[in-house]
N, C-alpha and C positions, 0 to 999 in steps of 0.2 A: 882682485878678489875672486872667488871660488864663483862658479856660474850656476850655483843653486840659485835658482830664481823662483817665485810665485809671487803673483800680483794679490791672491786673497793676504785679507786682513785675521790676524789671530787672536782670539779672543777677545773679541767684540760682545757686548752685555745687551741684553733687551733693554733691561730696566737703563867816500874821504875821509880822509883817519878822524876821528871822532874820539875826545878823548870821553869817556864812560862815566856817565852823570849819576848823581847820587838820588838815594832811594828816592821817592814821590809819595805823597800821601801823606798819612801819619809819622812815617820816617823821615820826612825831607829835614834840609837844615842840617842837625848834627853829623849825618852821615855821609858829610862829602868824603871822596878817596883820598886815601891815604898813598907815599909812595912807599913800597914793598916790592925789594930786589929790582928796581927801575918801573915797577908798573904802579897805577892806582888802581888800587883794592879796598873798595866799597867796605867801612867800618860798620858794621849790621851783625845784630845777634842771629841764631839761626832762628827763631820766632819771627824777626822782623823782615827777616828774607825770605822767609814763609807767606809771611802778610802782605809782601809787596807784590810778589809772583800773584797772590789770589787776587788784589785789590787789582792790580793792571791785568788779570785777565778778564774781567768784570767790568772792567772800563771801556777793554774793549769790543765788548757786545756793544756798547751804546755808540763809539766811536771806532767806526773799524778802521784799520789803516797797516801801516807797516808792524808785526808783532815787537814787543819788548825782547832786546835779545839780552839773553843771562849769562853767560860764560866762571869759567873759574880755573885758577892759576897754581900749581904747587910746586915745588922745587925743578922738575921737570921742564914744567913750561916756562918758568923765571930762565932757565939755562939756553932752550929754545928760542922764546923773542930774543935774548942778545946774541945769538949766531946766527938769528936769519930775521933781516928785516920782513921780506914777507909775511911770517908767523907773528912777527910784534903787532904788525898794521892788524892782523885779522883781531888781535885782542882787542889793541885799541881803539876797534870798532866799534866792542861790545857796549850796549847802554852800563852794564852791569858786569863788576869782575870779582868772583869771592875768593877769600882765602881756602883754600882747600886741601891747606897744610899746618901741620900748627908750628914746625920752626920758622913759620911768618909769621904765625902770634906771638912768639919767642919773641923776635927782629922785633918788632914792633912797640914791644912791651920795653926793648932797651932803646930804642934807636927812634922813635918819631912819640910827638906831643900827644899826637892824637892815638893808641895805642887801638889794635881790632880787639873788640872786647870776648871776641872766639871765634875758634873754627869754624867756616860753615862747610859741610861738606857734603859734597851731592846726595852720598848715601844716608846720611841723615836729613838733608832736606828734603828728599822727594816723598818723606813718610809725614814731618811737619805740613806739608803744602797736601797730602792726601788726606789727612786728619779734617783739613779745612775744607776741603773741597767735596764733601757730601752735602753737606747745609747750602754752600754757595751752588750746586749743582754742578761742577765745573767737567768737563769730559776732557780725556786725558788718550795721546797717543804716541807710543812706545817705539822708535826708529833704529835699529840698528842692532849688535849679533848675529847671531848661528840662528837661524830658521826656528832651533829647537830650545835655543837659550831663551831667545824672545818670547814664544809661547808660554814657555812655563812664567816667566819675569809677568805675564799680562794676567794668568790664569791666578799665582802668589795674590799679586796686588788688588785682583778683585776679590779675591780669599779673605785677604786682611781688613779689604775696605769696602763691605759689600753696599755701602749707603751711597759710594758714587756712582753715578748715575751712567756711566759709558767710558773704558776702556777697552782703546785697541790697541794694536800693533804693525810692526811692517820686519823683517827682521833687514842686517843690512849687507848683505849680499845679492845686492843687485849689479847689473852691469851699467855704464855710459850712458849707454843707448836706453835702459829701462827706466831712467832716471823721472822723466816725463810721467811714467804710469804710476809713478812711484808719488808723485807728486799731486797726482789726479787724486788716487785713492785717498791723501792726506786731506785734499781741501774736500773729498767729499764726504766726509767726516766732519770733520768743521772741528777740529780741538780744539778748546780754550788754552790746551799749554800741549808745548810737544817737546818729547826728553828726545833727542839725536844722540847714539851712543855710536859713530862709528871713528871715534879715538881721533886723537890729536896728531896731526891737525886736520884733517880730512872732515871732522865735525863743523869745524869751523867754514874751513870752506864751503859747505855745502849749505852753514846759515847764510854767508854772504850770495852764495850765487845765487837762491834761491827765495830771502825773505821779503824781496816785493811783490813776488809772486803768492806767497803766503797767505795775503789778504786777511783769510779767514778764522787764522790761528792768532791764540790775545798774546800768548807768552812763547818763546821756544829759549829751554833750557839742554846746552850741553852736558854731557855726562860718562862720556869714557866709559870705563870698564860699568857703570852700576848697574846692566841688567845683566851682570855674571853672579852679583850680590843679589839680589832680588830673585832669580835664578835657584837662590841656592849653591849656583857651579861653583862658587869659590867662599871662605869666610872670611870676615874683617877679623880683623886684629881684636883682641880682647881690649876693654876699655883702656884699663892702667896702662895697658902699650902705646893707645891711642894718644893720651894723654901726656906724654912723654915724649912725643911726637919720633915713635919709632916704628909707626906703621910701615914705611918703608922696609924695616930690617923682618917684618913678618912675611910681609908679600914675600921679598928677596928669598927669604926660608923656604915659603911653598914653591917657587918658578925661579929655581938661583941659575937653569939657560937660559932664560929667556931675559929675566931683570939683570944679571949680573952685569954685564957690560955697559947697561944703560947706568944704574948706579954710579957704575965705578967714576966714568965719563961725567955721567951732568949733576951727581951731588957736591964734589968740591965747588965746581962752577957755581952752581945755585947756593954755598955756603959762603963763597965771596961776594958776590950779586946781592946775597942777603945783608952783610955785614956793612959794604961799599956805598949801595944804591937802596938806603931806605932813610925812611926821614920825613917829616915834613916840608 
């Protein structure tokens, strides 16, 4: 990573493999995982993946302990766990794996009993989960990006949601070595949920090697690209694209050097994985 580094915080407001268990609370019972393209993926509306992220950060002010970790899977990452065990183990670490594609709600809707009844997708859910988290008082910290991506992603979100009570940030071009300070400044913060956007699998990793040390954080959700969206830096797909689940070929359109090869490589893969390895 690029050696832009700073320890201040941006935009700060005054005011063993484990396989990934189903929601808790109001949602438990119906929403054990489902298999999609070889993983289980947590069957939850984005509402109810909303309410569980709020309900387990809230739990755990009363009960601090290891955070809830949330992760999420789309054709990409289904391609990923099956060519490197390593990247499988990190998912199926996570308590929690959403669908974050909708040719898994596709799959699903032909291929297993239990069918995900929709997408959930970060960039939709981190606005669900900020909607709730003014009432619940919930404080929220923003890991990962460009220095200057970050900023704006923390400055947007307090724009949109000025009733939460405390967003920061960190962006995520730190080095090895800064890793520690990086981690100081999170727990001295105390977020009830921390989005980690520094991309697959490198997000991941850094929940594992770091979430006992967490303590004081209730939820930590991965999130890849979404403080490029939140940003601003880049736009989603118009809905009916979404919905058709060809948000893929939108990105591909804006960044066809950078996506085209990854496409070309891990979509058949993730189209067989999808078709092969889902099911009940």
């Amino acid at each position: 990573m690029p050696e832009r580094h700073t320890l201040e915080l941006t935009g700060r407001a005054s005011s063993a493999t484990v396989r990934p268990r189903a929601l808790r609370g109001r949602t438990a019972g119906r929403h054990a995982p489902v298999r999609i393209g070889g993983l289980p993926i947590t069957a939850a509306t984005l509402a109810e993946a909303a309410d569980h992220m709020v309900e387990a950060a809230l739990a755990a002010r009363r009960r601090p302990g290891r955070p809830l970790y949330v992760t999420s899977a789309n054709g990409q990452v289904i391609a990923l766990c099956h060519q490197d065990r390593a990247v499988r183990d990190l998912f199926l670490a996570a308590d929690v794996i959403h669908a974050d594609g909708q040719p898994m709600v596709f799959a699903s809707k032909i291929l297993c009993a239990r069918p995900l009844p929709e997408r959930v997708a970060t960039t939709d859910l981190v606005h669900d989960v900020m909607r709730r988290s003014g009432a619940a008082g919930l404080r929220h910290f923003l890991l990962g990006a460009r220095p200057e991506v970050n900023e704006r992603a923390v400055e947007h979100l307090r724009h949109a949601y000025p009733d939460v009570p405390e967003i920061a940030g960190h962006h995520g071009y730190f080095r090895p070595a800064e890793e520690d300070a990086v981690l100081d400044a999170i727990e001295r913060f105390r977020p009830d949920v921390l989005w980690v956007a520094l991309g697959v699998p490198l997000e991941q990793r850094f929940v594992m090697r770091n979430r006992e040390r967490l303590a004081s954080v209730g939820v930590i959700k991965t999130s890849g690209g979404l403080f490029d969206f939140l940003s601003h830096a880049k736009s989603r797909a118009p809905r009916f694209v979404q919905d058709v689940g060809l948000e893929w070929a939108w990105r591909l359109a804006q960044e066809p050097r950078r996506l085209g090869w990854r496409y070309l490589t891990t979509n058949p893969l993730a189209a067989w994985l999808l078709l092969s390895r889902s099911g009940d």
